[in-house]
C-alpha positions in Angstrom: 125.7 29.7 -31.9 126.3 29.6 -28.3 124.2 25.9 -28.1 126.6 24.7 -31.0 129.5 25.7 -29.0 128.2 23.8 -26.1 127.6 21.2 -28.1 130.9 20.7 -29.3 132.3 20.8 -25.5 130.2 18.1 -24.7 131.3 16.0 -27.4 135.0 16.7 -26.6 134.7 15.9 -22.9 132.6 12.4 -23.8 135.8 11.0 -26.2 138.5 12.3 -23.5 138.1 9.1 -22.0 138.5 7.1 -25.5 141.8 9.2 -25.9 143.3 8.2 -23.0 142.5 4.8 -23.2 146.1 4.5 -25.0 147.1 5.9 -28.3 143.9 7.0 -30.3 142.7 8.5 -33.5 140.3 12.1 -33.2 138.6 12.5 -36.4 136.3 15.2 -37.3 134.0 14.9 -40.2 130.9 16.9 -41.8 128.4 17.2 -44.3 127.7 20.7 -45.7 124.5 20.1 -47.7 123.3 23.3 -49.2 119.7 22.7 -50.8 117.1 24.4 -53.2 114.1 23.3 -55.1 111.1 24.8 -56.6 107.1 22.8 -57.0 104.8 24.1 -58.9 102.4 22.7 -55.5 104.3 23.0 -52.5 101.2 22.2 -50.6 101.7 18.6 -51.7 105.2 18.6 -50.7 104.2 19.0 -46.5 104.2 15.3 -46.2 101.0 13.2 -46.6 99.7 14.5 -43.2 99.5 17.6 -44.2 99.6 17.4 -48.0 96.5 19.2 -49.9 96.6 19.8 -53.9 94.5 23.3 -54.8 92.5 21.7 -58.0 92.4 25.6 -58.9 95.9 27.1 -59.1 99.0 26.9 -58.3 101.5 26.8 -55.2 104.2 27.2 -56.4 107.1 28.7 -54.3 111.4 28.8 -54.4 113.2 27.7 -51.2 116.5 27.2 -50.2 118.0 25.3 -46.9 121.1 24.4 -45.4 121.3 20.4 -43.8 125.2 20.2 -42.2 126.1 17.3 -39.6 129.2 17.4 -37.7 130.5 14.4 -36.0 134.0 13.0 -33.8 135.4 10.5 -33.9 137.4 9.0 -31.2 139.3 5.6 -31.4 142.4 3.7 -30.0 145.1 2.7 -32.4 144.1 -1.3 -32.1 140.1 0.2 -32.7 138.9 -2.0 -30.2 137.4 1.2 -28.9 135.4 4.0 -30.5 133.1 7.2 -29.6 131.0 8.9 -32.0 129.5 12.1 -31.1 127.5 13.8 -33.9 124.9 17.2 -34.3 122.9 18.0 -37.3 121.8 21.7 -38.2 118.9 21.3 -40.4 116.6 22.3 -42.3 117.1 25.9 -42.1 115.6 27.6 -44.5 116.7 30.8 -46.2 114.9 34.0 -44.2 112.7 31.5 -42.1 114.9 29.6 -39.6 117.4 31.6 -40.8 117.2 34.9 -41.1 118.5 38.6 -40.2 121.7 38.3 -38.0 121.5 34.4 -37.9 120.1 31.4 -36.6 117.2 30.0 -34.3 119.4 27.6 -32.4 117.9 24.8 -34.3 121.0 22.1 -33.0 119.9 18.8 -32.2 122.0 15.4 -31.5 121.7 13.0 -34.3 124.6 10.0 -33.1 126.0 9.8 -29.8 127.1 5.7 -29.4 130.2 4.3 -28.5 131.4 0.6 -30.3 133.6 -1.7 -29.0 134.9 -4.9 -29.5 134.0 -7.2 -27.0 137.2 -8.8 -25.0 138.2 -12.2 -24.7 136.5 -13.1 -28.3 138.5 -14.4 -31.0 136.3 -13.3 -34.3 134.9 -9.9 -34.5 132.3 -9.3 -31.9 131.4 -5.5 -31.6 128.6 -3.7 -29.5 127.2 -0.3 -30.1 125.3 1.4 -27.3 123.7 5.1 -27.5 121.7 6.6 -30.0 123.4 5.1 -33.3 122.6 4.5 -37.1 120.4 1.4 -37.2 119.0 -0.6 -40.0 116.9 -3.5 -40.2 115.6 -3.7 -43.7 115.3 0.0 -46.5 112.1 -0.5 -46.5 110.7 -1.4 -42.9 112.9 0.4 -40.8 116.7 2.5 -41.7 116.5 5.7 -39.5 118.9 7.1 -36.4 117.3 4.9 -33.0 118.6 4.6 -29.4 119.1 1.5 -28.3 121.8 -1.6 -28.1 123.1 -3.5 -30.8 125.9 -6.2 -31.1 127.5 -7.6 -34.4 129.2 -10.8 -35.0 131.4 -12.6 -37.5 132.0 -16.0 -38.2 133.5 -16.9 -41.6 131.0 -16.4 -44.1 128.4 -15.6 -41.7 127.7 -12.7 -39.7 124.9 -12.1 -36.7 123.4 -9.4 -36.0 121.2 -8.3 -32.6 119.5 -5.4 -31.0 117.4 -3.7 -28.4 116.1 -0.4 -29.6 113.6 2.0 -27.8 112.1 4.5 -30.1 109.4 6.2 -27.7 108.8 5.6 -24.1 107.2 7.0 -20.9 108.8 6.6 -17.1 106.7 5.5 -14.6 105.6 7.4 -11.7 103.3 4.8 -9.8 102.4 1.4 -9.6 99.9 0.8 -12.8 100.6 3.7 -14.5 99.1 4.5 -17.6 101.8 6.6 -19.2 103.9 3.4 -19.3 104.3 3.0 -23.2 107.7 2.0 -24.0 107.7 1.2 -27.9 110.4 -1.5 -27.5 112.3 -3.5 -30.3 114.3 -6.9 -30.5 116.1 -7.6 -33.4 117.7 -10.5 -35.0 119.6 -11.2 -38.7 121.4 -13.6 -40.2 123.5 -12.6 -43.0 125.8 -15.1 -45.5 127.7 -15.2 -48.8 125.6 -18.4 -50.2 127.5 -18.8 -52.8 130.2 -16.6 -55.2 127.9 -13.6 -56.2 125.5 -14.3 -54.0 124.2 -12.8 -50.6 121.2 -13.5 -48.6 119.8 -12.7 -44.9 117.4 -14.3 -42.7 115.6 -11.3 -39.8 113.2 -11.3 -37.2 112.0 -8.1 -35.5 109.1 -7.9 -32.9 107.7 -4.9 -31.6 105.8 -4.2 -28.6 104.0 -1.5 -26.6 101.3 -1.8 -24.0 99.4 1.2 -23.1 97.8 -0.3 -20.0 94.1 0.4 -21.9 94.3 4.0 -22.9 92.3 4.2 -26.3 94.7 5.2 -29.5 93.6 7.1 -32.9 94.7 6.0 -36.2 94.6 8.4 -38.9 95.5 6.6 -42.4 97.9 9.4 -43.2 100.1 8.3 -40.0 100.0 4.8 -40.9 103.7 4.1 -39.4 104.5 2.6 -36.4 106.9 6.0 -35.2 103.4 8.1 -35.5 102.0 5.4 -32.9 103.6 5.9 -30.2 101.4 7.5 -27.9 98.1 5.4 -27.0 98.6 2.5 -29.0 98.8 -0.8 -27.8 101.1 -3.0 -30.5 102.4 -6.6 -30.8 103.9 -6.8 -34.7 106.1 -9.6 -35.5 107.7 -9.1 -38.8 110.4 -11.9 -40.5 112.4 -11.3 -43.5 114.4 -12.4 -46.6 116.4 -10.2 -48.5 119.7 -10.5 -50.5 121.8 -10.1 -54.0 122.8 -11.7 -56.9 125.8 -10.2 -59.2 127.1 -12.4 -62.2 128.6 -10.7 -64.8 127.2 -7.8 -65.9 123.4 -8.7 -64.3 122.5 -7.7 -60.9 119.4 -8.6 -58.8 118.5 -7.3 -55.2 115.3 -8.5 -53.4 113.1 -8.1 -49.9 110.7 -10.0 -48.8 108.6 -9.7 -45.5 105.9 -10.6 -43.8 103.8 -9.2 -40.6 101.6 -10.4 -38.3 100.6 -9.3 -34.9 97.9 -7.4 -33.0 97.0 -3.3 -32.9 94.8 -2.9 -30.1 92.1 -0.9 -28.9 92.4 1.7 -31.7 90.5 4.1 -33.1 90.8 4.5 -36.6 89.4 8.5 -37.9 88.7 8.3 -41.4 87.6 12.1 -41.1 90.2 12.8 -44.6 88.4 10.3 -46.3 85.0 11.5 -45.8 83.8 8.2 -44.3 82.3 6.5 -41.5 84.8 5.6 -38.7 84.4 1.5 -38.0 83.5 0.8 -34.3 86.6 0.8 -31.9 88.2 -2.6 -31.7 91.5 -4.8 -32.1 92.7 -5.7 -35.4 94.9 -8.9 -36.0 97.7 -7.7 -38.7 98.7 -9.8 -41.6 100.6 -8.2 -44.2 103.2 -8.4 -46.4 106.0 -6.1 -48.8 107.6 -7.6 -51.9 110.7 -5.9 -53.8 113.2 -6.3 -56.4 115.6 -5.1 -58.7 117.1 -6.5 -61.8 119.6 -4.9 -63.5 122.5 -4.6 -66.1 125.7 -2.8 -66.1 126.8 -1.8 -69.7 130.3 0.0 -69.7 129.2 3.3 -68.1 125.5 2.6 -68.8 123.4 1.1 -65.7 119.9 -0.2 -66.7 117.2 -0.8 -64.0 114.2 -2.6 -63.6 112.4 -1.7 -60.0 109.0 -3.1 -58.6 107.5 -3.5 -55.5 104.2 -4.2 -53.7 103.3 -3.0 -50.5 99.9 -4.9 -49.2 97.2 -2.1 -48.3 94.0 -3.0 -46.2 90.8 -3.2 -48.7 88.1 -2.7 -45.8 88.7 -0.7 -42.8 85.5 -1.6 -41.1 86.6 -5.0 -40.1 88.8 -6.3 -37.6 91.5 -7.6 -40.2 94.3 -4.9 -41.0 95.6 -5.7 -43.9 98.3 -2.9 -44.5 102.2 -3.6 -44.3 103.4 -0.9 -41.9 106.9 0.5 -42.2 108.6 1.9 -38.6 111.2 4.9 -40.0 112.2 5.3 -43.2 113.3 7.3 -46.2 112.3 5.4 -49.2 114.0 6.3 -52.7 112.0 5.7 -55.6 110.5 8.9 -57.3 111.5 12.6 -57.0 107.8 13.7 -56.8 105.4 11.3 -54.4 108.5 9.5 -52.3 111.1 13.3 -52.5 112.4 12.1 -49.1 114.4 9.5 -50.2 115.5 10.8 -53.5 115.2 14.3 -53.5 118.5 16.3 -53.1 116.4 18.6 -51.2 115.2 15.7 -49.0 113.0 17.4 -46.2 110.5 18.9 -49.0 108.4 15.8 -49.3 105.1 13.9 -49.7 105.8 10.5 -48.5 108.5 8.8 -47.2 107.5 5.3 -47.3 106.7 2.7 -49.7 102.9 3.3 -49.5 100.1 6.0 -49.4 97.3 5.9 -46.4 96.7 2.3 -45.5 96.7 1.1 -49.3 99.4 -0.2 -50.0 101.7 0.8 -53.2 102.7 -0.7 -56.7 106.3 0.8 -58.4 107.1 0.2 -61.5 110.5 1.7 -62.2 113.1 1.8 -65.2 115.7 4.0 -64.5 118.8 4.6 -66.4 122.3 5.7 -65.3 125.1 6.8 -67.2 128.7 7.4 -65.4 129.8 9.9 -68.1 133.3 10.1 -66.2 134.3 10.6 -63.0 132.9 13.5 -62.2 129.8 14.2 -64.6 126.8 11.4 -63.9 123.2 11.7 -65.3 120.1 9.6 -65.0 116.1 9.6 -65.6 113.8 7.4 -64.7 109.9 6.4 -65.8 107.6 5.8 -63.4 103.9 4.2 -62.7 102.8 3.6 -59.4 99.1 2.7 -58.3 97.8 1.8 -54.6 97.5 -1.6 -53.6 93.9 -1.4 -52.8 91.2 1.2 -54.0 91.0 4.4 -51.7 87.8 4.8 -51.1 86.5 8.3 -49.9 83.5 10.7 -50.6 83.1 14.1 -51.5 79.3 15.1 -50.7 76.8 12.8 -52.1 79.3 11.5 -54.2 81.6 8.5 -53.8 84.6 7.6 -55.3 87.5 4.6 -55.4 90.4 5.1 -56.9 93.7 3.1 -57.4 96.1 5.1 -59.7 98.6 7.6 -58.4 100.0 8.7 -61.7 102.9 8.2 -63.9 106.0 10.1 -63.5 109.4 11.0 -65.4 112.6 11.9 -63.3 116.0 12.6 -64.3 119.3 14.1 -62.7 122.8 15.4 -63.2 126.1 15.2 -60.6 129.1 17.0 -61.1 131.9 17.2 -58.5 133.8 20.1 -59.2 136.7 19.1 -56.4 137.0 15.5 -54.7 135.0 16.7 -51.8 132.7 18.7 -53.3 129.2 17.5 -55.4 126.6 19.6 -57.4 123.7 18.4 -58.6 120.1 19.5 -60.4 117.3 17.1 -60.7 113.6 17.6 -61.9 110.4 15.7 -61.9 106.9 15.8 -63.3 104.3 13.4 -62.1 100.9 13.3 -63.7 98.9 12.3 -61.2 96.3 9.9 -61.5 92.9 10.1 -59.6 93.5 8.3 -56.8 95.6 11.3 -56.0 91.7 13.5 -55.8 91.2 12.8 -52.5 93.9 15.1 -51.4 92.6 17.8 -53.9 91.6 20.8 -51.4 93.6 23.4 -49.3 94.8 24.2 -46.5 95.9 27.0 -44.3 99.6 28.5 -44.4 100.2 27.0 -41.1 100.9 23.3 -39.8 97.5 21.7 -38.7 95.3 23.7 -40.4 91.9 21.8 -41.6 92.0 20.1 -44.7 88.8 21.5 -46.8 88.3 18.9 -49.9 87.4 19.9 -52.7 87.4 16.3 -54.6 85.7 15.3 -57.9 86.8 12.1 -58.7 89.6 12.7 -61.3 92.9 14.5 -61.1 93.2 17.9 -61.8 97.0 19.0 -61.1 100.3 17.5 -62.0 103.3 17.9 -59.4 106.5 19.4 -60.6 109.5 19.4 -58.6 112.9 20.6 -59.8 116.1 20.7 -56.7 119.7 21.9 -56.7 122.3 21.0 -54.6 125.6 21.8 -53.6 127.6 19.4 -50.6 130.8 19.6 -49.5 132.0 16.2 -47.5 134.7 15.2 -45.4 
């Protein structure tokens, strides 16, 4: 308690100076998320680092977390000024983080920026600078980064730029090898092409030099925010995405392409069960494809989603073929992707579009019905494969597998006041074999070692049911 209050002194001092600046605005906001769910295998659900499925019994367990976020803001009456100051409390489960007589302190600072217009420019010109919401594309990269960015608007036509840092060493001596600043530029073009229609043009380049140190790859922390310490990366990724809406139809896409360098890695294929290739650079070319297409009926929503994530079909040579996301929390199925669908959100397998360095196949219909203004419900059905075989061993025996299951979803949302949302969802995947190879157990705590215990087919489905309760203002 005593770190929140600090907290909140230091975000009051930091917008002082906004205030004064001339006649302002001081908002406070929040988000009171209050979260429960129950899986049949919540050893699944600890992310696919650390994900294991008991072929023999259940693990089944009841939890319940609280995820609030607090933030000021602080902005003169022309706006040409603003501070935002915000600290998230989260997840703290019921009798772990907390418990008897309260909390473990578990505060940390999830925006702190300021955005202002820039002076002297006629159309809208506004930089952000701090540790800020950033997104380049849902798929590649939509997560809280610290960094720069600057937005511009001309007619139809707005620009978009940014320096972000998401990991970084300081140097202590000439040479050092603990320089490995993960640094990335930024650029987008956005325009309204024509009436109904939307389309943007990006570029983003990453970079991080290591000075030589050797990195490890494990294919369960294939994403570029679980390489940052000992990797040496050049990734060039360029974009297309946009909308159509005419009438009642609706179609979103993303398209993107890498290509770049991961040097002097290491890949450990120890999960898998197979031999690690030889140290070595690989030369990157990959590529994710998405769209929607959709109707809206009255109160009935009809969707269509696929996408396909490229996965790498031979990890012994020196051509990675896997599209690697940065930060995200992709939505797509309550089950294998939870952390960007699941009301209980930090109770999850995946959160990216793919599994290990294979790549990923959705095939989505969902349907949405708005039965008023308060009551909404929805269910989904679900197939999803890997891009490319998995290809692992178990003893003597060797398998390759491709399908991760088929899965049905469905929800309901209520608000019983304007500010105040409940909600129940539940999920059932049948898994499909591919989803063997993380068939085993594990220890009750982090980092204990995975012991397979594979056979080739799939032996457990995943339930996963959630409530939720959030109060916003």
């Amino acid at each position: 308690m005593k770190k929140f209050k600090v907290l909140v002194c230091i975000a009051v001092l930091c917008l002082v100076p906004v205030m004064h600046a001339g006649a302002a605005e001081f908002e406070f906001h929040g988000d009171m998320n209050n979260r429960a769910g129950y899986s049949n295998h919540f050893d699944f659900l600890r992310s696919d680092q650390e994900g294991a499925i008991d072929p023999d019994s259940s693990v089944s367990d009841f939890t319940a977390s609280i995820k609030y976020r607090f933030w000021f803001d602080a902005s003169t009456d022309d706006d040409d000024l603003k501070g935002v100051f915000a600290i998230e409390i989260g997840a703290l489960e019921f009798g772990e983080e907390v418990d008897f007589s309260g909390d473990e302190d578990a505060v940390e600072v999830r925006w702190g920026y300021i955005d202002f217009q820039l002076p002297g420019v006629d159309n809208k010109a506004r930089t952000r600078i701090g540790l800020q919401p950033f997104t380049v594309n849902p798929f590649i990269w939509q997560e809280t980064a610290p960094g720069v960015a600057l937005d511009m608007s001309f007619d139809a036509v707005d620009v978009q730029a940014a320096w972000m840092r998401g990991a970084g060493d300081r140097a202590f001596s000439e040479g050092s090898e603990d320089i490995s600043d993960l640094d990335s530029f930024f650029a987008r073009v956005n325009a309204e092409l024509a009436e109904g229609l939307k389309g943007g043009l990006f570029v983003l380049y990453q970079h991080q030099d290591t000075d030589g140190a050797l990195g490890t790859i494990d294919p369960r922390d294939y994403h570029i925010k679980f390489l940052s310490e000992g990797e040496d990366l050049s990734v060039f990724t360029v974009g297309v995405d946009g909308s159509f809406n005419t009438g009642p139809f609706f179609f979103n896409w993303d398209l993107m392409y890498q290509t770049g360098e991961l040097e002097n890695i290491s890949f450990d294929n120890t999960f898998l069960g197979i031999a690690d290739p030889a140290d070595q650079d690989y030369d990157l070319s990959a590529f994710f494809l998405h769209f929607d297409a959709g109707v809206k009926l009255n109160k009935v929503k009809l969707t269509y989603t696929f996408w396909y994530a490229s996965g790498d079909d031979d990890s012994t040579d020196d051509d990675l073929d896997a599209f690697i996301a940065t930060d995200v929390d992709v939505p797509g199925s309550l089950a294998l992707l939870g952390s960007g669908t699941s009301f209980d959100d930090d109770n999850y397998f995946t959160e990216r579009a793919s599994v290990l360095d294979k790549g990923m196949i959705m095939n989505r219909v969902a349907c949405d019905y708005q039965r008023s203004d308060k009551l909404t419900l929805g269910a989904a059905l679900i197939y999803m494969l890997t891009a490319e075989d998995i290809d692992y061993t178990q003893g003597a025996s060797t398998f390759s597998e491709n399908d991760l299951g088929f899965e049905i979803d469905s929800y309901v949302k209520y608000k019983l006041f304007k500010n105040l949302e409940v909600g129940a969802q539940a999920g059932y995947l049948w898994a499909g074999d591919a989803l063997d190879v993380y068939e085993g157990s594990r220890g009750n705590s982090a980092g204990d070692a995975f012991v397979a215990d594979r056979d080739g087919s799939a032996d457990e489905g995943i339930f996963v049911g959630t409530l939720r309760a959030r109060f916003k203002f």
